[in-house]
N, CA, C and O of each residue as an XYZ file, in Angstrom:
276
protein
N     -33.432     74.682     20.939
C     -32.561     73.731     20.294
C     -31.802     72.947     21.358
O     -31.384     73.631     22.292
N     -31.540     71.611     21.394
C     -31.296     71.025     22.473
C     -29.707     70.784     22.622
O     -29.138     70.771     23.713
N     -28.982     70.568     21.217
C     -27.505     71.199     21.038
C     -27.334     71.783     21.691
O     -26.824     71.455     22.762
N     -27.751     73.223     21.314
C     -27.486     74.666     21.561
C     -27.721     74.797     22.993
O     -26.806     75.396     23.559
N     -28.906     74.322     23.931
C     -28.782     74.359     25.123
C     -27.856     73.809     25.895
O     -27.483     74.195     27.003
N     -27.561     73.065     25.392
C     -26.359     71.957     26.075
C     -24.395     71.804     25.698
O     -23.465     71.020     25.891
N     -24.651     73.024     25.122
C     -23.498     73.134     25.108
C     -22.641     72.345     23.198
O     -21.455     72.271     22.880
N     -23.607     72.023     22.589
C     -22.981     71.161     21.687
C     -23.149     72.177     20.680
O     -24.043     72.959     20.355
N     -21.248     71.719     20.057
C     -21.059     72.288     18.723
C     -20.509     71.641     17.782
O     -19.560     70.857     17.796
N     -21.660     72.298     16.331
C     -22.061     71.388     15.297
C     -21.003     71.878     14.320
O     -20.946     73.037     13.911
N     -19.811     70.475     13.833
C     -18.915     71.199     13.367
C     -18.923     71.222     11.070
O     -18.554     72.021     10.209
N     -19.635     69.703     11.088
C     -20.236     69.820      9.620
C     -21.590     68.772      9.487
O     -21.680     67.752     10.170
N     -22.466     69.133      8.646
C     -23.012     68.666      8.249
C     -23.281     67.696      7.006
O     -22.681     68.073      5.999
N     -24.097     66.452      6.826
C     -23.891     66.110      5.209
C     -25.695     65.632      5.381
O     -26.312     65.108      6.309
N     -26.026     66.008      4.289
C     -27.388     65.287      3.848
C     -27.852     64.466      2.661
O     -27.187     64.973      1.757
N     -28.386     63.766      2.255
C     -28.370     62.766      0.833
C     -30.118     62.677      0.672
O     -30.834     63.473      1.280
N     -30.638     61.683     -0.159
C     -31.610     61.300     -0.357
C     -31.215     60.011     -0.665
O     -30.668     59.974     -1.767
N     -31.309     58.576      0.077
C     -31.026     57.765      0.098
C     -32.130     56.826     -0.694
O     -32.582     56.432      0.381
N     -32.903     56.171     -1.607
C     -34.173     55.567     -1.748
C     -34.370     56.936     -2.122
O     -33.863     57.840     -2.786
N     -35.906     56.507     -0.959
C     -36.602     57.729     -0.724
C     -36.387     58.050      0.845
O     -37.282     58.790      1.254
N     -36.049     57.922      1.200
C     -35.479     58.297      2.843
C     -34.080     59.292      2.566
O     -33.145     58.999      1.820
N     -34.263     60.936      3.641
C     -33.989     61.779      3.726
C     -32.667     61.161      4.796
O     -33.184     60.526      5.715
N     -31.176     61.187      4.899
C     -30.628     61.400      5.990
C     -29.507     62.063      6.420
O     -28.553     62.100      5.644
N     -29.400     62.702      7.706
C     -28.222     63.540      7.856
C     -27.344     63.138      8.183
O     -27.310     61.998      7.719
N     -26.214     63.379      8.923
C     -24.915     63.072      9.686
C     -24.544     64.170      9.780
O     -24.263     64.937      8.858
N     -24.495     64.405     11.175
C     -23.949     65.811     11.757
C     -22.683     65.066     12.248
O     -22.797     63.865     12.490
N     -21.226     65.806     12.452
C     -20.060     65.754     13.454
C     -20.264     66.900     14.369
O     -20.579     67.995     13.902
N     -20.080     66.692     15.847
C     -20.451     66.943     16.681
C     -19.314     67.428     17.796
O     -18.657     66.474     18.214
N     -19.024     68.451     18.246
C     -17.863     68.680     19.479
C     -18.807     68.674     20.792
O     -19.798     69.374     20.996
N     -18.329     67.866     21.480
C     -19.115     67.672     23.010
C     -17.916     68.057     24.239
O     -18.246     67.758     25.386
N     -17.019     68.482     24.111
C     -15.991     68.351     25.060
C     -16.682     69.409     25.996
O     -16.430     69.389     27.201
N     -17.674     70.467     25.386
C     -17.752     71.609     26.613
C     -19.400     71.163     26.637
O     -20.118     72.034     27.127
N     -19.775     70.501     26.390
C     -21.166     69.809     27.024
C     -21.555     69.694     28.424
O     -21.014     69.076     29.341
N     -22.364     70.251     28.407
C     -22.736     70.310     29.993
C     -23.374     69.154     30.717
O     -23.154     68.939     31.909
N     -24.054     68.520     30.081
C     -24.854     67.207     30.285
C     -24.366     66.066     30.158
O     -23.526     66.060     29.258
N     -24.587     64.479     30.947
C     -24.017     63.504     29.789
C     -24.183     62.920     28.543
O     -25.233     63.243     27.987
N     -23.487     62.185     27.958
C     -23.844     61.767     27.162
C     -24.779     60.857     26.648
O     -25.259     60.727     25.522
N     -24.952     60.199     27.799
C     -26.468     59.505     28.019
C     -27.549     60.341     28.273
O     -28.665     59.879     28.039
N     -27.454     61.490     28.708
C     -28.720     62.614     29.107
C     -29.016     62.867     27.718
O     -30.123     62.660     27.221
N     -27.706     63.456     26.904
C     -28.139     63.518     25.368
C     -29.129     63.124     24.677
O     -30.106     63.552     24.061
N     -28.324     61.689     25.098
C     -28.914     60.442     23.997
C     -30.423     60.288     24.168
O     -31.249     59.989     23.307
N     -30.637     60.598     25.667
C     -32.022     60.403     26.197
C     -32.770     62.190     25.223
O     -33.256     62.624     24.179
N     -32.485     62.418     26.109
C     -33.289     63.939     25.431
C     -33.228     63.921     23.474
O     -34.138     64.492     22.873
N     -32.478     63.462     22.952
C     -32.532     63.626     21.668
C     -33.704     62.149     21.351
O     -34.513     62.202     20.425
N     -33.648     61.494     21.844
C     -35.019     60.310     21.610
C     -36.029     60.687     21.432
O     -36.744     60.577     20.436
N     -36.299     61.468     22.954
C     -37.485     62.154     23.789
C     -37.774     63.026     21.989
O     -38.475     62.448     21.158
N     -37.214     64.198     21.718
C     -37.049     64.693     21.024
C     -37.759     64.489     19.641
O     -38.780     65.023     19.209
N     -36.782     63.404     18.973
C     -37.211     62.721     17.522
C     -38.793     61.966     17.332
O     -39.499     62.043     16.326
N     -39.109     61.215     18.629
C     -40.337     60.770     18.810
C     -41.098     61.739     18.379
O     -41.576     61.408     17.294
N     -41.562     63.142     18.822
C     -42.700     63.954     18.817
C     -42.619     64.264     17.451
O     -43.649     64.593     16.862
N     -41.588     64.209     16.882
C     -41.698     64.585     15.158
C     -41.681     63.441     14.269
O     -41.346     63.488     13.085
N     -42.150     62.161     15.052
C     -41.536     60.829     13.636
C     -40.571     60.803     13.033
O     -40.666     60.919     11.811
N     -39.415     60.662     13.574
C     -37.848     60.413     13.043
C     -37.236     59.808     13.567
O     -37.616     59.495     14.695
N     -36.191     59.387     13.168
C     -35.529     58.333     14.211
C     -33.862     59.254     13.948
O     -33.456     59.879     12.968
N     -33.248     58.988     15.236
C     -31.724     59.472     15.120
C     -31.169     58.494     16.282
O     -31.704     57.982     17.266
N     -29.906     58.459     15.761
C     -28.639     57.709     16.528
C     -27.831     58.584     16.378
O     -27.645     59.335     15.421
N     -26.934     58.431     18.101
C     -25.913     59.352     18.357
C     -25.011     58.624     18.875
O     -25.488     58.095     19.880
N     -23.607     58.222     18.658
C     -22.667     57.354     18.825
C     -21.458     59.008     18.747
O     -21.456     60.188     18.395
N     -20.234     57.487     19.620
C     -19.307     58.520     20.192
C     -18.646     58.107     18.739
O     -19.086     57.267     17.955
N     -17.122     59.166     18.551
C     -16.661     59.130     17.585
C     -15.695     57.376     17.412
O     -15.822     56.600     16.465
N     -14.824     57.186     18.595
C     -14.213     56.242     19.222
C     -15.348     54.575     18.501
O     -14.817     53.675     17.850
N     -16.471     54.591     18.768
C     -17.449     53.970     18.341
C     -17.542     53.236     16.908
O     -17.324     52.096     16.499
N     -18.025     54.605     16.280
C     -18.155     54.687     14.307
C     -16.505     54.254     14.012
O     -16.099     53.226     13.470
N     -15.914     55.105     14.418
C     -14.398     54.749     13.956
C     -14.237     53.244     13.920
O     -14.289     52.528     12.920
N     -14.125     53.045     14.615
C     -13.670     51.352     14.820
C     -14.759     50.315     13.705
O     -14.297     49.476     12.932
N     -16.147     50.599     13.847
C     -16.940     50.142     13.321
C     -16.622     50.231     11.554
O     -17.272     49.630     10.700
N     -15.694     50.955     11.358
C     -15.381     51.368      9.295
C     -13.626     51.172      9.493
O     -12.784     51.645      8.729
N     -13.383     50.440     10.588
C     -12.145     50.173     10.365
C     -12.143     48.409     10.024
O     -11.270     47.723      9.493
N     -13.247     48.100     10.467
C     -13.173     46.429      9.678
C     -13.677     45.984      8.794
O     -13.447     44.818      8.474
């Protein structure tokens, strides 16, 4: 698990059925992450590719602002 190797803890989860498209939203604690956050971002790509999925990982600072306008 690439979280779990890296130090990331998963603090809730939500899942829906949107359409027909499945999607999650995990919240995420990275403060004791060992890697950066760009290593993440990279390895979780690397990742989603081999299974056909797509994921985005944004900082909290990010989304926030983005549902504040």
């Amino acid at each position: 698990n690439i979280l779990a190797s890296r130090n990331v803890n998963i603090l809730d989860i939500s899942q829906t059925i949107n359409e027909s498209y499945f999607t999650m939203l995990m919240i995420v604690e990275i403060s004791s992450m060992n890697v950066s956050f760009a290593e993440l971002a990279k390895e979780l790509e690397q990742c989603v590719e081999t299974i056909g999925v797509n994921a985005t990982i944004q900082r909290e600072e990010i989304f926030s602002a983005m549902h504040r306008l």
